[in-house]
C-alpha positions in Angstrom: 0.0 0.0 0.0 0.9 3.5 -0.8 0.2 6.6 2.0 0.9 10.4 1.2 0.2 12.2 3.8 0.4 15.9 3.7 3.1 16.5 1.2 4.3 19.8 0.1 7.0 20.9 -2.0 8.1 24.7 -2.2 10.5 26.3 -4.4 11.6 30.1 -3.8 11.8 32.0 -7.2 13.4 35.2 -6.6 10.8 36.8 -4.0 7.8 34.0 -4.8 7.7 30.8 -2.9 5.9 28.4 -5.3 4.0 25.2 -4.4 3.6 22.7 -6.9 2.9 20.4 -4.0 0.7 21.6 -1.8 -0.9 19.4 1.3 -1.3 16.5 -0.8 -3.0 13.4 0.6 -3.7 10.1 -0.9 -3.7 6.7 -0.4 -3.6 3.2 -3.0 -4.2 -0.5 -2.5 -1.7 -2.5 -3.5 -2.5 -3.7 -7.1 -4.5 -0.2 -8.0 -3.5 1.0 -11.7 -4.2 5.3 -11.1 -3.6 8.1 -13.2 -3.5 12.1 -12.3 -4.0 14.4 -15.1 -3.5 18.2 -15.1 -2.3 20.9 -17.1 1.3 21.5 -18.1 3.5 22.9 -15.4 0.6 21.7 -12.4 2.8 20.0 -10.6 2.2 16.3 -11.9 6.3 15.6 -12.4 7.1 17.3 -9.1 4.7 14.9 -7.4 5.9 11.4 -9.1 9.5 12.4 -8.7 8.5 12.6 -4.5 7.3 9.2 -4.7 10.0 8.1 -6.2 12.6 9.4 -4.1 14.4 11.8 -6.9 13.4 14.7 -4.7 12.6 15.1 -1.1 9.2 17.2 -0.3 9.5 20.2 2.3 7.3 18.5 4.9 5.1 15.6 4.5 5.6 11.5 4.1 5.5 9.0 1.9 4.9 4.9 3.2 5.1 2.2 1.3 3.8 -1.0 3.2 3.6 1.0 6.4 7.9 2.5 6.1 8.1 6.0 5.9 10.7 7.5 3.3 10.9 10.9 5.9 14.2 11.5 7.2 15.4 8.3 5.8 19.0 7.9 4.6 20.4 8.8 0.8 21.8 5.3 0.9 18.6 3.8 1.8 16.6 5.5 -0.2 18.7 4.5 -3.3 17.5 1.0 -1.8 14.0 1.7 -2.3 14.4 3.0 -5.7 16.2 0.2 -7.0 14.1 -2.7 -4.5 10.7 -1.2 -4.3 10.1 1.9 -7.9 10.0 1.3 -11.1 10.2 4.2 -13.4 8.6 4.7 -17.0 9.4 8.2 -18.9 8.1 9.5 -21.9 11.6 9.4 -23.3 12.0 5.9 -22.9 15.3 6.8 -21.1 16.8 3.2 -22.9 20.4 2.6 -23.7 20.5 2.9 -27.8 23.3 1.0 -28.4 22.5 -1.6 -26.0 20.0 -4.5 -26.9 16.7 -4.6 -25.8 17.3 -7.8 -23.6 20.6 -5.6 -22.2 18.5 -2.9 -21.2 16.0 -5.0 -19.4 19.0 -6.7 -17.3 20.6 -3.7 -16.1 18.7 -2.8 -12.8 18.7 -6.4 -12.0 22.4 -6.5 -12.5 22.5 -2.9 -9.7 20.5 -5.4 -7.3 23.2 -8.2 -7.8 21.0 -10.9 -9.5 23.4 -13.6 -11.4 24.0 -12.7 -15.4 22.2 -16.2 -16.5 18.9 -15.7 -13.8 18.9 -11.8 -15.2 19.1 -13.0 -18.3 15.9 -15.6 -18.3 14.1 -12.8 -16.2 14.7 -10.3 -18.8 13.5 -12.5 -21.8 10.3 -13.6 -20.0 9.5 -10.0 -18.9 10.5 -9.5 -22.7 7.8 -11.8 -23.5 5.1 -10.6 -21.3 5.5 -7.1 -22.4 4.5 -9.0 -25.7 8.3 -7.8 -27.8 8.6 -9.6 -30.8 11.5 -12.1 -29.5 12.8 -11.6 -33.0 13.5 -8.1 -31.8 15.3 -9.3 -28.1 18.4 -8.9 -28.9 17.6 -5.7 -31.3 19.4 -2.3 -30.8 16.9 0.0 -28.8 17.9 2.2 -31.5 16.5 0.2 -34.4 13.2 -0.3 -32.2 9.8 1.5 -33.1 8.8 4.2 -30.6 6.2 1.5 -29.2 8.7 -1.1 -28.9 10.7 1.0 -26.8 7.9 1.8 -24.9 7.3 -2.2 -24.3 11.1 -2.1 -23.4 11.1 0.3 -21.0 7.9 -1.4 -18.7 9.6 -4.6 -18.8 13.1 -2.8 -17.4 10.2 -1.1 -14.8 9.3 -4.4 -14.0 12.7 -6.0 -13.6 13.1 -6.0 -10.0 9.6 -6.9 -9.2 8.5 -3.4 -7.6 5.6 -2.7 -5.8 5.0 0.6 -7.5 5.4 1.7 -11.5 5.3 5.4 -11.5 5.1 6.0 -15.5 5.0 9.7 -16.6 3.5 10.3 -19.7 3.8 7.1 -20.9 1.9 7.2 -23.8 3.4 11.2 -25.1 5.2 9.8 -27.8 3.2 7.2 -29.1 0.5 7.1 -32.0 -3.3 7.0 -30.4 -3.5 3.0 -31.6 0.2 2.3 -29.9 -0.6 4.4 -26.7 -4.0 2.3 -26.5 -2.1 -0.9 -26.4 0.3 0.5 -24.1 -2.1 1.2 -21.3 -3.7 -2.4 -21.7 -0.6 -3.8 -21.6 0.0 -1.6 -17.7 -4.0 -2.8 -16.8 -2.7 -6.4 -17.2 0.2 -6.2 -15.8 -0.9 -4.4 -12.3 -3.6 -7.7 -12.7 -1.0 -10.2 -13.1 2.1 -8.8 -10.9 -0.5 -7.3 -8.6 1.7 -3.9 -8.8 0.4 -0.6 -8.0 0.9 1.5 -11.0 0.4 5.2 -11.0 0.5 7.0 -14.7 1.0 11.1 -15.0 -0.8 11.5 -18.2 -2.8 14.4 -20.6 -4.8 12.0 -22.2 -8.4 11.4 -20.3 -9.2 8.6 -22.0 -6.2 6.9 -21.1 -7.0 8.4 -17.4 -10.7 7.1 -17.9 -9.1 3.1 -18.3 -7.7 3.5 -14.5 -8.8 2.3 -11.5 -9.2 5.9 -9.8 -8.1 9.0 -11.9 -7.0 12.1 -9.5 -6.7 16.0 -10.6 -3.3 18.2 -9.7 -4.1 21.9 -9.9 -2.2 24.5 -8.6 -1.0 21.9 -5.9 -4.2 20.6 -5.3 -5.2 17.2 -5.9 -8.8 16.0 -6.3 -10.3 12.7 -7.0 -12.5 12.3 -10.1 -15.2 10.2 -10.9 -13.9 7.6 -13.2 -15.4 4.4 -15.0 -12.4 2.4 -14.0 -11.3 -0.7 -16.4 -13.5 -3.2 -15.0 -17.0 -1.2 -16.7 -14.7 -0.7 -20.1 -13.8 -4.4 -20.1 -17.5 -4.7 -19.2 -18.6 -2.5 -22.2 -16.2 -3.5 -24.7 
């Protein structure tokens, strides 16, 4: 389970303090696939990169499974993000002269796993990512932009983590591509029972989630969704 509680970030800009992050407060079963849309510059990025430990909020907490990340240790927060987050960028953030299989490996091979049992984990993540394994040991950089994105969930999922935090995941991607992309994280928070949280600007990507949330100026609100149970239900 995931608990923010109170989180604020400030930044001073000259003579303004600004709050991207302001008094946020939210909390996700285990499992839940969740999305927070907002406009451009609202605060969305500031607010996954707190959850993920690349930036430390001005007052607040984040739990996972009931262990707070306040006042923990750098070294023990670099723990967390390589035991407990996986990350998913609109960039892709791949390796391009490394194969797709290599790319997958790599955090596995930061958390110490043996070269031949990373190397079977990477292939089946490879495979339930649903990469052509023709394409496995392809260049990222002679990978379509959706293949890459397929890379990059399976390198998310390497070390088994028990939150995906995927920022506009689907930016880069054609509407058909960035459809199959966000079935492919529905069944994979199913089957790996990970909680996945995905900053996006598309609401009908955000209207395929579990619960859908609203950052504005440093607010966040719930929304009314439909949740992918009634679309598989209507489809």
């Amino acid at each position: 389970m995931i608990e923010v509680k109170n989180l604020i970030r400030t930044f001073n800009s000259g003579d303004r303090t600004i709050k991207p992050v302001n008094d946020v407060s939210f909390a996700l079963e285990q499992g839940t696939l969740a999305s927070i849309v907002g406009k451009s510059g609202s605060g969305k990025s500031t607010l996954l990169s707190l959850l993920g430990a690349l930036d430390k909020p001005t007052s607040g907490d984040v739990l996972v499974n009931g262990v707070s990340l306040a006042g923990m240790p750098d070294a023990k927060l670099t723990e967390y993000r390589r035991r407990d987050i996986g990350f998913v960028f609109q960039q892709f953030n791949l390796i391009p002269n490394l194969s797709a299989v290599d790319n997958v490996m790599l955090p596995m091979e930061f958390a110490g796993m043996r070269k031949a049992a990373r190397l079977q984990r990477a292939k089946e993540l490879l495979e339930q990512v649903q990469l052509d394994p023709s394409k496995h040991e392809r260049r990222i950089n002679r990978l379509s932009g959706g293949e890459q994105q397929r890379v990059a969930i399976a390198r998310a999922l390497a070390n088994e983590p028990k939150l995906i935090l995927a920022d506009e995941p689907t930016g880069n991607l054609d509407e058909q591509t960035g459809d199959h992309i966000i079935e492919l994280l529905s069944s994979l928070s199913r089957d790996h029972n990970t909680t996945i949280l995905v900053v996006t600007h598309d609401r009908a990507l955000a209207n395929k989630t579990d619960r859908r949330f609203r950052l504005q100026q440093g607010k966040l609100t719930e929304e009314p969704v439909r949740g992918r149970a009634a679309v598989a239900a209507s489809a």
